[in-house]
C-alpha positions as CSV (number, residue, x, y, z in Angstrom):
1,X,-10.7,-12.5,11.2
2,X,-14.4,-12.4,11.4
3,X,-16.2,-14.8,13.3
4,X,-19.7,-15.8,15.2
5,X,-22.8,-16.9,14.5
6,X,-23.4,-13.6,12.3
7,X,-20.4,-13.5,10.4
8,X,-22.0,-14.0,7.3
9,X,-24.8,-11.7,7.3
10,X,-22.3,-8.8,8.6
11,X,-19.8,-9.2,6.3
12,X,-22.3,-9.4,3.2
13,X,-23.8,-6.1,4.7
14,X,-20.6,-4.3,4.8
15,X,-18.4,-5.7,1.7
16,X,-18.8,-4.9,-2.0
17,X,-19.1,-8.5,-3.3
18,X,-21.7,-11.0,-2.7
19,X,-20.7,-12.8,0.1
20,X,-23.4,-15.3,1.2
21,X,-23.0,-17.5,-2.1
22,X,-19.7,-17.8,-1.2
23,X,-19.0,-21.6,-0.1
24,X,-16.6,-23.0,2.9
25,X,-13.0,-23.8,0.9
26,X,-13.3,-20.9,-1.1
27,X,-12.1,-17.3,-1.4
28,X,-13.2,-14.1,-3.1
29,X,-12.3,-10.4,-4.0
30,X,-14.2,-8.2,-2.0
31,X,-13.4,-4.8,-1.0
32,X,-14.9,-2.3,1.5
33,X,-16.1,1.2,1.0
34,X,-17.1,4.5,2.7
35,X,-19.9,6.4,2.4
36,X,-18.8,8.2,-0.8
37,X,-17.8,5.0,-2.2
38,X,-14.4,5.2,-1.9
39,X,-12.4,2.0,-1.3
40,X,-10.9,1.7,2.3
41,X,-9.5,-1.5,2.0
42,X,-9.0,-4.0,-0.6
43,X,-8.7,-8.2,0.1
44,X,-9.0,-11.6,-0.5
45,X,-12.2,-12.9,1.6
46,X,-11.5,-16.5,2.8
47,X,-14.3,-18.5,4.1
48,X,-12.4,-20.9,6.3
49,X,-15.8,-22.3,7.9
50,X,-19.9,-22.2,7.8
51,X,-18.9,-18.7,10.5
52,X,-15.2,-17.5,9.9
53,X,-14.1,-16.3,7.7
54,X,-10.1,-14.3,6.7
55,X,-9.7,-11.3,5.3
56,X,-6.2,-11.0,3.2
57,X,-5.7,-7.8,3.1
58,X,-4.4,-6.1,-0.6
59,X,-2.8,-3.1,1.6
60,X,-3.7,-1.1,4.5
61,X,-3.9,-2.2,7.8
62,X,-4.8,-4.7,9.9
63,X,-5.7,-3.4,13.2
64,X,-7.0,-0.5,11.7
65,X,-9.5,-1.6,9.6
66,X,-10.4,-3.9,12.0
67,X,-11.1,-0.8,14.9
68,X,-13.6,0.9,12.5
69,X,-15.2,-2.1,11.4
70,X,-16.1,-2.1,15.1
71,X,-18.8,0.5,14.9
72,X,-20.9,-1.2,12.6
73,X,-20.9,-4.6,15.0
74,X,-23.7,-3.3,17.4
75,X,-25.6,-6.1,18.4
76,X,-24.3,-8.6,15.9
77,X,-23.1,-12.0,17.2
78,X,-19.7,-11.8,16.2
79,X,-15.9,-11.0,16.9
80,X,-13.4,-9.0,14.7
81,X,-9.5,-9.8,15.6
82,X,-6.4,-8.3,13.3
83,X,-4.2,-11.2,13.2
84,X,-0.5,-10.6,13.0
85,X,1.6,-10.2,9.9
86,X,2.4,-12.8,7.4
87,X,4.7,-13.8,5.0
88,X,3.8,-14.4,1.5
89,X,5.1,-17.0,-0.9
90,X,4.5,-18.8,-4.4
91,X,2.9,-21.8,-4.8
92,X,2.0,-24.2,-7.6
93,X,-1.0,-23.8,-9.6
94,X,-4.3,-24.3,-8.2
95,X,-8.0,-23.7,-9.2
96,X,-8.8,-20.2,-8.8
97,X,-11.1,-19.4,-5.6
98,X,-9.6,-22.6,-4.0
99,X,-8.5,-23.0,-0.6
100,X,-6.0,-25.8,0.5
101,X,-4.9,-25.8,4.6
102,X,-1.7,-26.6,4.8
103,X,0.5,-27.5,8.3
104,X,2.1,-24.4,7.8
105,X,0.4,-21.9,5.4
106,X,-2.6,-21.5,3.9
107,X,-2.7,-21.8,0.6
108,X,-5.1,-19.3,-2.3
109,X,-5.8,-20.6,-5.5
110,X,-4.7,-17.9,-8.0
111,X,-4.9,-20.6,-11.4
112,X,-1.7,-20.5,-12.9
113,X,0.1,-20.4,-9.3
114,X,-1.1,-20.3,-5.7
115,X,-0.5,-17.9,-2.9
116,X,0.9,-19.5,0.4
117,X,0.0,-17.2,3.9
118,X,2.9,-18.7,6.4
119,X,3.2,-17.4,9.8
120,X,6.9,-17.7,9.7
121,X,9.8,-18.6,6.9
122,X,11.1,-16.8,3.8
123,X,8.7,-15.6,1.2
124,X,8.8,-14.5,-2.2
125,X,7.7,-12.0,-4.9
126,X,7.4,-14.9,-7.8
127,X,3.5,-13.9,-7.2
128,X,3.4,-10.1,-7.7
129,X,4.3,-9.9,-11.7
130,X,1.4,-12.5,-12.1
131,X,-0.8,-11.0,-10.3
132,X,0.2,-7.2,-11.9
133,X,-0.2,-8.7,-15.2
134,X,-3.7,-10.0,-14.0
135,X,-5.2,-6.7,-13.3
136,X,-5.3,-7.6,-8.6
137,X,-4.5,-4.0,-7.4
138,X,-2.3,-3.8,-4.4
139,X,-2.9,-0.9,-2.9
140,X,-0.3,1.6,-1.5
141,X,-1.0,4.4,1.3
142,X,-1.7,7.0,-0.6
143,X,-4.3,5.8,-2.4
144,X,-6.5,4.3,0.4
145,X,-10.1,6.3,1.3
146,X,-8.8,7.9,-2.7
147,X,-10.6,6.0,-5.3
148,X,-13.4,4.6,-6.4
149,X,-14.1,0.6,-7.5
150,X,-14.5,1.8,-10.9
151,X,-10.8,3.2,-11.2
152,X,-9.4,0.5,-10.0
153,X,-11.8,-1.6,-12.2
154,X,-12.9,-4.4,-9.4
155,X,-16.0,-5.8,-11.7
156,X,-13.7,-7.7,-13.3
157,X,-12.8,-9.1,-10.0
158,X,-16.1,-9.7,-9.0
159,X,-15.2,-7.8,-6.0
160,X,-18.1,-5.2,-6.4
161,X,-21.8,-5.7,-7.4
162,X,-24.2,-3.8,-8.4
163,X,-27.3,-5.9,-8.0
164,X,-27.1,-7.0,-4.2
165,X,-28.5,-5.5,-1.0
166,X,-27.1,-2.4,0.4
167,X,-24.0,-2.0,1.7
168,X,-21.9,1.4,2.2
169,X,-21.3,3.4,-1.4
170,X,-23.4,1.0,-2.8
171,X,-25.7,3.7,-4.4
172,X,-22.6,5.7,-5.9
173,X,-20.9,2.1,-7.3
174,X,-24.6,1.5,-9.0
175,X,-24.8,5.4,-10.6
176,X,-21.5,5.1,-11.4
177,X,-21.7,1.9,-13.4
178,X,-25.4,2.1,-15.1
179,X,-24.2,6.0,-16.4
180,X,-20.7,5.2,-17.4
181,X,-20.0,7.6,-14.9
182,X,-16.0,7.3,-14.1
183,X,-13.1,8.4,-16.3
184,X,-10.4,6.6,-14.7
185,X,-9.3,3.1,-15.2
186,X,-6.8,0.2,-14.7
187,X,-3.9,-0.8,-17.4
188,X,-1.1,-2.8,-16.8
189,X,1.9,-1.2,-18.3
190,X,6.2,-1.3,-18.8
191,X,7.5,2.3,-17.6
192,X,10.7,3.9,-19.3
193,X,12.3,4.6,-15.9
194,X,11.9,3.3,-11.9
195,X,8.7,4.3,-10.1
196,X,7.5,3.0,-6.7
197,X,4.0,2.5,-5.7
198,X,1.8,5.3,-5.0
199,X,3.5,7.4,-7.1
200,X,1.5,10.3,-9.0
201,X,1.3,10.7,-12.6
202,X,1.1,14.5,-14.0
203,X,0.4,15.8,-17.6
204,X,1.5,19.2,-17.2
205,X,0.3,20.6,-13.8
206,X,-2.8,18.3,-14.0
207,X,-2.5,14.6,-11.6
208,X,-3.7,12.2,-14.4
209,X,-3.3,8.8,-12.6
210,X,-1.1,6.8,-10.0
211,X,0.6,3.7,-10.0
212,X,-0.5,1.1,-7.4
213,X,2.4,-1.5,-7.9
214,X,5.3,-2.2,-9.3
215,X,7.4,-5.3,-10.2
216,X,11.2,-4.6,-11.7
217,X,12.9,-7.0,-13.4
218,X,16.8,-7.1,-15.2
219,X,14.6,-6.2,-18.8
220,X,12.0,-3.9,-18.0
221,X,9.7,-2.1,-15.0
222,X,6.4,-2.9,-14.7
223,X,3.7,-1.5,-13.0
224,X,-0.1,-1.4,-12.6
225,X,-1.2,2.2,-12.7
226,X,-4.7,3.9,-12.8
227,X,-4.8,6.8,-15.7
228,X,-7.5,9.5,-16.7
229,X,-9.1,7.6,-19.5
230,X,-8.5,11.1,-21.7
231,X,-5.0,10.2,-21.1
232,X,-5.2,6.5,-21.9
233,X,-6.7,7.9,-25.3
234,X,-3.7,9.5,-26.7
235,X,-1.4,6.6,-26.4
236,X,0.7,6.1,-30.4
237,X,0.3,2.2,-30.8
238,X,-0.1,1.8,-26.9
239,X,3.2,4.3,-26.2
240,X,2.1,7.2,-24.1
241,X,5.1,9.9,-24.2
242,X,3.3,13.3,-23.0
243,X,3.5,12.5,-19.2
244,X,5.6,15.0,-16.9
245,X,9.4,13.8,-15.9
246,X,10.0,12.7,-19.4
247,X,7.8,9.0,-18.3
248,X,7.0,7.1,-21.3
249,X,4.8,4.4,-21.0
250,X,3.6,1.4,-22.7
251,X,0.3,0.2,-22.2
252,X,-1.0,-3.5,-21.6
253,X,-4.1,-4.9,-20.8
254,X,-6.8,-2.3,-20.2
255,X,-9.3,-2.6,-17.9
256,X,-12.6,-0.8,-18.3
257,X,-14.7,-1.5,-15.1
C-alpha cells in the first residue's frame, strides 16, 4: 500500500506505466524496474482513493519490495506498508480496469471474469487459464531482476511507456522499443508433458526461454512461456519439436512487445 499526500507523484516516478491519468475506481498494469531495466516486480496498480493506492502483486514479495522501495521515499510525503497475504478467487465479468469494494473482497475487473482479493475464505484457480490465455505474466522466482519488459511483452498491457517522464530503466525500455532491440517474446502455448513455473527451456546446450505459468487441466498443459524469437521462428504449423527433454510445443497467441 502506498499512501500520503505524494503518493501519486512517487509512484508515477518509480513505475513503468503512466500513473497520474489513472482515475480513483480504477486499476492498471504497471511494473517496476531496475536500473538495467529489468523487471523487479510485476502488479496490478489499484487506485483505491485521490492518495492510496494497492499494489497486487503478479509474484515476488511483499515486504520485500516494499523495503527497497524505501530508499527512493526521501523526503516524500508518504507511507509504504506490505499488507498480508490474500486469497484469490473468480468473479463474474466486469469492465476491465474496474474496481468494485466489496464487504469482503475487493473486486478487479478483468472483462470476461473479475478477480476477488479476500482476506480470508477459499479461493480458486478459475482465473489463471484466462488470464494465461490473455498474455498477464505471473511471475515465478527465478525470473525476477531476469528480464526485460520487452520479453515479457508488457506494451500490450500498457504496463510500460515509452513516452512519459523518467523513471528507473526508462532509457533502456525506450532503446529497446524504438530499435527493435529484444529477441525474446511472450506466447501462450499447450506443452507435450508437465512443467512448473520458472522452468528453463534449452535447445541443445543453449537456454532459449522459460515458462512463467502454468495451468493443467484433464486435456492438455498449458503454459505461458517466454522463447528466443529465433526459436519461435522454426515452429511447423505452430509445433515446435527441437527443444531439449524431448518438449514439444504448440504455440498460441504470440506476443511481440
Amino acid at each position: 500500500m502506498i499512501e500520503g499526500a505524494d503518493a501519486r507523484a512517487f509512484a508515477h516516478a518509480q513505475f513503468s506505466s503512466k500513473v497520474n491519468p489513472l482515475a480513483t475506481g480504477q486499476w492498471q498494469f504497471s511494473a517496476w524496474l531496475d536500473p538495467q531495466g529489468r523487471v523487479r516486480a510485476l502488479f496490478h496498480l489499484l487506485r483505491l482513493a485521490d492518495d492510496r493506492y494497492m499494489l497486487l502483486l503478479r509474484g515476488g514479495s511483499a515486504a520485500t519490495m516494499v523495503d527497497a522501495l524505501r530508499r527512493f521515499v526521501f523526503r516524500s510525503k508518504l507511507t509504504l506498508t506490505a499488507l498480508p497475504p490474500r486469497t484469490l478467487a473468480t468473479g463474474p465479468a466486469l469492465p476491465m480496469h474496474a474496481i468494485s469494494d466489496e464487504a469482503e473482497a475487493l473486486v478487479l475487473g478483468c472483462g470476461t471474469h473479475s478477480l476477488r482479493i479476500i482476506a480470508a475464505g477459499t479461493g480458486d484457480t478459475t482465473w489463471q487459464p484466462l488470464q494465461l490465455r490473455a498474455g498477464w505474466p505471473w511471475l515465478p522466482t527465478q525470473v525476477l531482476n531476469e528480464l526485460l519488459p520487452a520479453a515479457l511483452s508488457l506494451q500490450h498491457l500498457q504496463a510500460v511507456a515509452v513516452d512519459k517522464g523518467c523513471y528507473p530503466g526508462q532509457e533502456i525500455v525506450a532503446r529497446l522499443h524504438f530499435r527493435n532491440g529484444h529477441k525474446r517474446h511472450l506466447h501462450s502455448v499447450t506443452l507435450s508433458q508437465p512443467a512448473r513455473a520458472g522452468d528453463v527451456l534449452r535447445h541443445d546446450d543453449r537456454e532459449v526461454g522459460c515458462v512463467l505459468d502454468v495451468a493443467t487441466t484433464d486435456d492438455c498443459v498449458e503454459a505461458l512461456v517466454v522463447l528466443s524469437d529465433d526459436i519461435a521462428a522454426q515452429a511447423d504449423g505452430r509445433r515446435l519439436a527441437s527443444l531439449n527433454d524431448n518438449l514439444v510445443i504448440h504455440l498460441g497467441t504470440s506476443w511481440p512487445a
